[in-house]
N, C-alpha and C positions, 0 to 999 in steps of 0.2 A: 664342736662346742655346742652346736643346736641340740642334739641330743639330750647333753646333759643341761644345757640351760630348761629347756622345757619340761624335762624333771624335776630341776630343781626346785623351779616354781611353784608347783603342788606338791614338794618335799616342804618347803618352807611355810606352804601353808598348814600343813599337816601338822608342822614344831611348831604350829601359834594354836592351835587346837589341843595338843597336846603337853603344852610346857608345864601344865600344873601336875599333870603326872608322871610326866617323863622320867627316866631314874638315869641322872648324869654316870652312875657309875658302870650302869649297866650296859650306856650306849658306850662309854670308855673301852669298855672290856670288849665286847663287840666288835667293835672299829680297831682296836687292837689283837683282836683277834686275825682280821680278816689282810690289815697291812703283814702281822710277822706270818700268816701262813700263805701270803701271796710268797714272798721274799724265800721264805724257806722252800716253796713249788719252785722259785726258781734257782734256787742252788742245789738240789736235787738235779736239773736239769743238767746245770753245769757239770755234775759230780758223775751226768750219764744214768743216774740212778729211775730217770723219767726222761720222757721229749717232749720238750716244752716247744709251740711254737706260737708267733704272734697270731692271737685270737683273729679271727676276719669281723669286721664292724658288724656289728647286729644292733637296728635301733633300739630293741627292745631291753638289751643288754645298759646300752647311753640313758633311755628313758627311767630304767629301776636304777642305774649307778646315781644318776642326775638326783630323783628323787632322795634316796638314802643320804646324797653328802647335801641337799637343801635343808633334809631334814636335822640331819648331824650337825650342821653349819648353824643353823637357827637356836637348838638348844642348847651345844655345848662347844661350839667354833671348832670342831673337830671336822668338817667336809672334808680336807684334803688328802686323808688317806686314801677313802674311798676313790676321789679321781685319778690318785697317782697312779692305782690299782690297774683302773679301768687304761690309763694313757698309758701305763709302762708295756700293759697288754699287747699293744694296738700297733708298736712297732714305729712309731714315728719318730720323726727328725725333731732333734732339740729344742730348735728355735720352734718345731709344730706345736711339740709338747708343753712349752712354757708359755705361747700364745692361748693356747686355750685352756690350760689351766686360767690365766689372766684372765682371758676375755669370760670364762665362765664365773669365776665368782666375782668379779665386779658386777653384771647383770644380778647375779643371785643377792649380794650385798645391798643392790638397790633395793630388791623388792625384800629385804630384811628391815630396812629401814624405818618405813611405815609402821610394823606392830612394834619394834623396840620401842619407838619414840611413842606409842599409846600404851605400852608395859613401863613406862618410866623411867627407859634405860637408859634415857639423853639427857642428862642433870646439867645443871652449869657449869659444874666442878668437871665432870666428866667432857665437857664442849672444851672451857680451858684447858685443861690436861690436851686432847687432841691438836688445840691451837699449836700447845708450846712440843708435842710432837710430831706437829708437819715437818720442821726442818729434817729432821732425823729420818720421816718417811722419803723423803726426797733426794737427800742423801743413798739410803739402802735402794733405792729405785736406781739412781745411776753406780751406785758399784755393783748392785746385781747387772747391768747394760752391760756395762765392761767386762766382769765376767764372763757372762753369755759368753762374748768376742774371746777370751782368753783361754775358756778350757775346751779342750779337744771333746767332742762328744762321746767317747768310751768312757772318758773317764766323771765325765756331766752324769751320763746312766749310773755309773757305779756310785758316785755320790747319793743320788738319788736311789738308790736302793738302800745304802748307807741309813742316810737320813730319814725314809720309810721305816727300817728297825728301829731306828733310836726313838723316833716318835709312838712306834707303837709300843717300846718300853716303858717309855714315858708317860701314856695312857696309864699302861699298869701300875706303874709307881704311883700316879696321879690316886688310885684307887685306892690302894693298900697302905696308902699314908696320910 
């Protein structure tokens, strides 16, 4: 998580420097690029067609993934491709995998907070809405817990690669409509 936290940091500053030029559809495409050709590297893999095997840690690898999903995170809330990327890589244990996905964008969230709230992004309307959606975040917090517990980890990865396409279709949808 330190990795990608200390990229992300100067990812996120980099989307406050750049938000007025940034092109939402182009990082869309981009980021959706990079989840459906991770996913498809690894079914190739499956299919024998390639050998895929878990990448071995290179800071420098955590430091540029960190950066890209701080910066992707900041202008168009799209960072988690990018770390699923880097974490589906990496070979770790579910409960590792979803720890530092966690622990890394709540720190990045922080330091997102600061320019939102001087770009305008924190309206009163936008604070109530969030009040009257804590329940519901608190809620998904404990049946994501309980899942964790419930599903076997073969099948948590397979989701999670699942869900890695569907978002990066989504991307593209997002664009082309």
């Amino acid at each position: 998580a330190l990795a990608l936290i200390l990229g992300g940091i100067p990812g996120v500053a980099i989307g406050v420097g750049l938000v007025a030029v940034a092109n939402d559809d182009v990082l869309r495409l981009l980021i959706a690029a990079v989840a459906l050709g991770f996913v498809a590297w690894q079914l190739a893999g499956i299919f024998g067609l390639v050998t895929v095997r878990s990448a071995p840690f290179r800071w420098g690898v955590g430091l540029s993934t960190g950066a890209f999903a701080g910066f992707t995170s900041f202008i168009s809330h799209a960072g988690g491709p990018p770390v699923a990327v880097f974490l589906l890589s990496q070979g770790l244990s579910k409960t590792t995998y979803q720890a530092t996905t966690v622990i890394t964008f709540a720190v990045v969230n922080v330091f997102k907070a600061v320019p939102y709230a001087s770009l305008g992004f924190f309206t009163g309307d936008a604070l109530v809405l969030a009040l009257w959606l804590a329940p519901a975040a608190a809620l998904g917090t404990w049946i994501g817990i309980k899942a964790h517990h419930l599903v076997p980890e073969r099948q948590f990865f397979a989701l999670s690669y699942i869900l890695l396409t569907l978002t990066g279709f989504k991307l593209i949808w997002d664009v082309v409509h």
